[in-house]
Structures are given as C-alpha cells and as structure tokens.
C-alpha positions as CSV (number, residue, x, y, z in Angstrom):
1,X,79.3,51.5,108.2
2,X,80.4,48.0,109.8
3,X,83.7,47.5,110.7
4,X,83.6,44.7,107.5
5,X,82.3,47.3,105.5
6,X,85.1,49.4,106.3
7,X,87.6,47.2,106.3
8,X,86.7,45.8,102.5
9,X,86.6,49.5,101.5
10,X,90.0,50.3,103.2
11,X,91.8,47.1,101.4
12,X,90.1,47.5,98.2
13,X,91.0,51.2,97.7
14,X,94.9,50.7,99.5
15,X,95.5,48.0,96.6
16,X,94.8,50.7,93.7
17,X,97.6,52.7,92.0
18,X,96.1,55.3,92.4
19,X,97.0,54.7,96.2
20,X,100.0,53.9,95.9
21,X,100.5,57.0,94.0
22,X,99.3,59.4,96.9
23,X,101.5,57.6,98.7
24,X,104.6,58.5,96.4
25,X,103.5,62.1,96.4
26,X,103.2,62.0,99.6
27,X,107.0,60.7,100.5
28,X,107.6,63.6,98.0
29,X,106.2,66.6,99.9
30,X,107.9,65.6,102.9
31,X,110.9,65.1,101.4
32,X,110.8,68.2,99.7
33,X,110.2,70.1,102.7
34,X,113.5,68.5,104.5
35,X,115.5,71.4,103.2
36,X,113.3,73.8,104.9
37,X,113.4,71.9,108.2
38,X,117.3,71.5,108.1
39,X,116.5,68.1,108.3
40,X,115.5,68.3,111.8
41,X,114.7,65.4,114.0
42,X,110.9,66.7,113.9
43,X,111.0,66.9,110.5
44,X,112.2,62.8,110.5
45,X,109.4,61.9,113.2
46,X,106.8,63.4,111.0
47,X,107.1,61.0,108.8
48,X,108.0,57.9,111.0
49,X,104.9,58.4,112.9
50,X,102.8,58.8,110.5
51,X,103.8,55.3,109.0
52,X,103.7,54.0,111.8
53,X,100.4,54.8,112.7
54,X,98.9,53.7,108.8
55,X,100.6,50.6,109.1
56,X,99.8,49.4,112.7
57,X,95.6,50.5,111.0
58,X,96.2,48.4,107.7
59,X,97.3,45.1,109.3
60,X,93.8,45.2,111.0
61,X,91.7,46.3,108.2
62,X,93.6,44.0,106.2
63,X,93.6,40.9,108.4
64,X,89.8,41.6,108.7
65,X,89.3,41.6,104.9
66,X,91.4,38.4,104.4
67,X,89.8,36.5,106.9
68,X,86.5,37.0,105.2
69,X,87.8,36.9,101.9
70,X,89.5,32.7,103.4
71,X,86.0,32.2,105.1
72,X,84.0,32.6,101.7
73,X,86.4,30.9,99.8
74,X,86.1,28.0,102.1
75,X,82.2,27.8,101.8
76,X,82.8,27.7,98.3
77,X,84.4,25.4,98.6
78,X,82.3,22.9,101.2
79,X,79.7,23.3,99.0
80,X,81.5,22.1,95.6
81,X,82.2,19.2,97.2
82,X,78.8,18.6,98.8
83,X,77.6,18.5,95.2
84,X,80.1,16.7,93.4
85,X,81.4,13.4,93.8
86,X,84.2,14.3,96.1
87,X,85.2,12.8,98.9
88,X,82.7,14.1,101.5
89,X,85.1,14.0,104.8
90,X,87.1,16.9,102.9
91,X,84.1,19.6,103.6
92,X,84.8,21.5,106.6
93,X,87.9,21.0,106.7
94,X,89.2,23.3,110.0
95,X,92.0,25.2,108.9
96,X,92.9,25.0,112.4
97,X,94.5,21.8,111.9
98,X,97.7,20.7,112.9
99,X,100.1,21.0,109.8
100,X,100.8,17.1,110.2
101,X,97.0,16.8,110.1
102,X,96.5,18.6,106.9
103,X,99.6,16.7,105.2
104,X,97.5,13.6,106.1
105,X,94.8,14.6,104.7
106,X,96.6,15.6,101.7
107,X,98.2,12.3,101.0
108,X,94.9,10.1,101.5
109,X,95.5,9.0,105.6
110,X,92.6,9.2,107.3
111,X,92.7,11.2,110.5
C-alpha cells in the first residue's frame, strides 16, 4: 500500500463515528482502570503517550490527504476555466502566492 493509499484510508476511517467511538471507549477503559492503578503516575503516562503518539501520526496522514484532496480540487478547477469563458490568467494559480498577490488577483489588478 502507498503511503497515499494509506494515508486516504487513515483519514477517511479517523472521520467516522464509529472512530470516534473507539476512541470514547477507549478514554473509558483507562479511566476505569485508574482506581486499580491508584491513579499512579504510570497509569497517567499511559494514556498521555499514547495520544501523543496518534496525534503526532494523524497530522501526517492527514496533511498528506489534504494536500491531495487541494491538488485535485485545483485541477478541477484549471480545467473549468480552460473550458469556459473565464478569464484564462486565473488557471494555475500558485497557491504559493503572496497573500497581497492573491488579494490582487481577487479584486481584478493584474499582477
């Protein structure tokens, strides 16, 4: 599996409820146990790390998915206004702009 693959899989099944429900459960168990742990400090990190850890993951996978998900958007784009009567200069558009560019852009000024 490609790591675009992956990374679609990963952000499409993260945004499900049933996700988000694991997750709950999950928060649960560990809560449940705190009692039996006295509340110890390992008990705490168990859950801290393993946050941690899924967190630092998702803001990959998910940075991977939305810059694919922007990249396909903007073709979509280019090519509606290849074949309408748009204003041509428009497609391809870098995103990379300058903010001040953009706003130009926006307001009619050429560049």
């Amino acid at each position: 599996m490609s790591f675009s693959a992956l990374a679609s899989t990963v952000a499409t099944t993260a945004g499900r409820p049933a996700a988000f429900l694991a997750a709950v459960g999950i928060v649960l168990v560990w809560a449940a146990f705190g009692p039996f742990y006295h509340y110890s400090e390992g008990w705490q990190i168990v859950i801290n790390t393993g946050t941690t850890i899924i967190t630092f993951l998702m803001v990959f996978l998910i940075q991977a998915s939305q810059n694919r998900d922007g990249l396909a958007i903007q073709t979509k784009l280019d090519e509606i206004i290849r074949a309408s009567e748009a204003r041509n200069e428009f497609a391809g558009i870098d995103e990379r702009l300058s903010e001040e560019a953009l706003l130009q852009l926006r307001h009619g000024a050429a560049l």
